[in-house]
N, C-alpha and C positions, 0 to 999 in steps of 0.2 A: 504494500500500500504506500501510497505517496507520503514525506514527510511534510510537516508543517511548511516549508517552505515554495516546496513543489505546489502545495496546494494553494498556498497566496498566490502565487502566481498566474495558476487556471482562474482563479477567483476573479483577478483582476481580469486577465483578457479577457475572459466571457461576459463579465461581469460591465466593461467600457464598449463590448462590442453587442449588448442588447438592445439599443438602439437601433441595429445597422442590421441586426443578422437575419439573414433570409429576408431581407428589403429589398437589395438592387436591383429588381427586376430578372433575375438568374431564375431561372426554374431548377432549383437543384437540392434540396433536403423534403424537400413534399412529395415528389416523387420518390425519392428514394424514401418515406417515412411512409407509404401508399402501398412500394414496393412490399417493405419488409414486414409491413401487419397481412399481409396477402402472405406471404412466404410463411410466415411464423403458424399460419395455421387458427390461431387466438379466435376464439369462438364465444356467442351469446353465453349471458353468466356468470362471466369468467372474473377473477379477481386477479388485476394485474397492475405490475408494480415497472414506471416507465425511468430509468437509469437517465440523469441527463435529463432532461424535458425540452432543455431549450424553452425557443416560443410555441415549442407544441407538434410539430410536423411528424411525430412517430403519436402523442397525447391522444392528438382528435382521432387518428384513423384508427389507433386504438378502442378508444369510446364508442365509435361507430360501430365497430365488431363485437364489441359485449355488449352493444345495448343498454338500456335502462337497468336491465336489472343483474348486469354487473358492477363492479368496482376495479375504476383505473386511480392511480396513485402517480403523479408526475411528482419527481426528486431532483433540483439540480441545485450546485454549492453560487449558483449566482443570484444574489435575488433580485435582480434587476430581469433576469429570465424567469422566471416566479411570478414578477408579477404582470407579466407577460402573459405569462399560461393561461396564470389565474382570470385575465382579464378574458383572455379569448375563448377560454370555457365556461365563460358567463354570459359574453355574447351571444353564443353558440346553445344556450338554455343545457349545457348537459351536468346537470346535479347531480350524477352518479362520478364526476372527476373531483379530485380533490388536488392543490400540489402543498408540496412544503417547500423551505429551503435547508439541504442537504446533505452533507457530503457522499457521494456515489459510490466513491471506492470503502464507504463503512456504513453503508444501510442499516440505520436502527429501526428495524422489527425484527420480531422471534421470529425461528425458526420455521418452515411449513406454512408459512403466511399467505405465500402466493399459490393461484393456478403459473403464474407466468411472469417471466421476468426479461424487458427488452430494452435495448440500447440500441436507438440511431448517430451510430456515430459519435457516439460519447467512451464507451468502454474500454475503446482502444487505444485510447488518450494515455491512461495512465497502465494499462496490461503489459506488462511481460513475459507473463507465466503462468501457469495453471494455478499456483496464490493466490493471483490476483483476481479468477472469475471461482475459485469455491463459495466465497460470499452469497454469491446468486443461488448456488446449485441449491444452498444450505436456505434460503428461505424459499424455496418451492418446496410443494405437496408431490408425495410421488408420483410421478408419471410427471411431472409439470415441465414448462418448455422454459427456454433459455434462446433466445435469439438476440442479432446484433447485425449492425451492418456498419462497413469501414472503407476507408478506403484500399485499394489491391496493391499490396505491395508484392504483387506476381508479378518478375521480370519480364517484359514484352520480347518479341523475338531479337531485338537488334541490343539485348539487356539492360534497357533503359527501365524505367518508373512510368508507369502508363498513367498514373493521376495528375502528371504533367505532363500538357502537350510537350511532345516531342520537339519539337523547333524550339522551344524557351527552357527543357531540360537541363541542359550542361548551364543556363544562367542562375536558376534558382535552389537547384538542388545542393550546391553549395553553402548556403545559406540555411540551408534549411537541415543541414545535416554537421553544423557547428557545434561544440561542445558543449553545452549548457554551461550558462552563469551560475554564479553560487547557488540563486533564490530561482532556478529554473526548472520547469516541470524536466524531467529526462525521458522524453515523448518517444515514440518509435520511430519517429525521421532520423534520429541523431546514430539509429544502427540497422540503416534502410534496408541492407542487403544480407541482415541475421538476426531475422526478429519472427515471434512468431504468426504474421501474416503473408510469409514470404513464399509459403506453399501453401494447395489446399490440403497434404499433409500433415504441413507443420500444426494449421489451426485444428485439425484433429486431434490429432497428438496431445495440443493445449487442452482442448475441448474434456478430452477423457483421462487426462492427468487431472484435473479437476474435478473427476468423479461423475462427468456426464455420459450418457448412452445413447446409442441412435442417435450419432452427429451427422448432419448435410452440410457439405459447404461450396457455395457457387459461385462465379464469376460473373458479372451481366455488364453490358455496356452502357452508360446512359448518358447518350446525345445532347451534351449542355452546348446550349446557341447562345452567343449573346451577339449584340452589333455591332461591336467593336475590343480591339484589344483594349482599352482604357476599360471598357467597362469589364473584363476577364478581372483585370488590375483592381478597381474598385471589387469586385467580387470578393476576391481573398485577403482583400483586407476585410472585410464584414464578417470574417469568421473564426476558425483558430489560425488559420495561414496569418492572421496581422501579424502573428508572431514572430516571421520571418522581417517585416515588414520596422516592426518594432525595435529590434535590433541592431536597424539600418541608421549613418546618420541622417538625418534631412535631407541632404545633397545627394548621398550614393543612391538613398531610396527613390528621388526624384528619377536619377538617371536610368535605372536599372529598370524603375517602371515604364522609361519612356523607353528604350527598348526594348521589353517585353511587350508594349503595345504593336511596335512597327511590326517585330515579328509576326506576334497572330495578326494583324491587318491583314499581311500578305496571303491568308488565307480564307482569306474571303470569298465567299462562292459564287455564281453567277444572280444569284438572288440576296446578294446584298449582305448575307448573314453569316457569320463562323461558327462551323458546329466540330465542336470537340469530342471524340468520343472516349469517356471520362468511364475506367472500369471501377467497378464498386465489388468488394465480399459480401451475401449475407450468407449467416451462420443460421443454425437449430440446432437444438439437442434438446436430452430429456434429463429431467432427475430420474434416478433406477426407482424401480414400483416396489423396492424390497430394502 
């Protein structure tokens, strides 16, 4: 589990980027949070406990799936995403969601609490090791589900990072694979190419070192368009990427993002629009029924 420092850390970036995240016009954590309660299986009823909540993109399609007359629970350590959640599932009339504010990587409820426990894109943040997802396995009910979705650190054919376009690779992954400062989360970009999402093996392996059974893990591609490179560039600042961003001085970030724009420009289609095909994991597995 992360230390105090690690976790101020997430706290802050999440926590400065609630204003901005899943705003810029990106279609890209709704779908994936559509994808992964489709994937997960998660059914009317059902008591489920969402890692992460963010502003809700894995929350609501959760609540959608159980229904009225289950129990979703949104947990995330920012409470500027809290109240977030909180607002948009009150909009949205669903009295069966509840959130707190959190910390993910140490879920305080007992034991057997959930049908279900799932992370869009949060879990992987702090995971290295089958350690760090027992937590989960330990508050589902037997038979209960554990899903997650991340991004694909499976080498592409030319053994690049496929969650960067390919033409701004060699610019950002540099950055983003720097040694963490004292008060730094120690994220999985920092050991891209020996972590446990770097096969659909390895996240097995993790999965049932954990104590999970009947794991799936998939690869899917999902076509993020936007208009321009600038706006790719505004895109990952709005989310945990500022973190790369954040590190940067003023100057070098200015620069680096004005090349990162020209490049994806260049790829613009005959319709005007750049479409990135952006590979994503999701995970399942089960608590054992014994």
């Amino acid at each position: 589990m992360g230390n105090s420092e690690s976790t101020a850390e997430m706290h802050r970036i999440f926590n400065n980027a609630a204003d901005v995240y899943d705003q810029s016009g990106v279609e890209f954590f709704g779908p994936i949070g559509r994808r992964l309660v489709e994937f997960s299986g998660i059914g009317a009823g059902q008591s489920v406990l969402d890692v992460g909540c963010g502003r809700g993109a894995v929350l609501f399609p959760v609540a959608e799936a159980t229904g009225k007359s289950g129990e979703v629970i949104g947990i995330d350590l920012a409470e500027e995403m809290v109240k977030y959640a909180e607002g948009g599932a009150r909009e949205r009339g669903l009295g069966h969601v509840t959130t707190r504010v959190m910390n993910g990587q140490q879920p305080d409820y007992p034991a057997g609490r959930f049908d279900a426990v799932i992370g869009g894109f949060s879990v992987f943040i702090w995971t290295h090791g089958s350690a760090e997802l027992k937590p989960y396995r330990e508050l589902l009910r037997p038979g209960g589900t554990f899903a997650a979705s991340a991004p694909s650190f499976f080498p592409t054919s030319t053994g690049k990072w496929g969650f960067l376009p390919e033409d701004v690779h060699d610019l950002l992954l540099p950055h983003m694979t720097q040694p963490k400062d004292g008060d730094a989360y120690d994220c999985p970009f920092t050991n891209i190419h020996n972590n446990w999402l770097v096969t659909p093996e390895a996240v097995e392996s993790t999965l049932t070192g954990a104590g999970f059974v009947d794991t799936e893990v998939v690869e899917e591609d999902l076509p993020l368009t936007v208009e321009s490179g600038a706006q790719w560039v505004r895109w990952t600042r709005s989310h945990g990427m500022r973190r790369l961003w954040d590190r940067l001085s003023e100057q070098d970030a200015e620069e680096l993002a004005a090349e990162v724009a020209r490049r994806l420009d260049a790829l613009r289609g005959d319709d005007g629009v750049i479409t990135l095909p952006t590979p994503i994991v999701y995970m399942k597995a089960r608590a054992p029924r014994d």
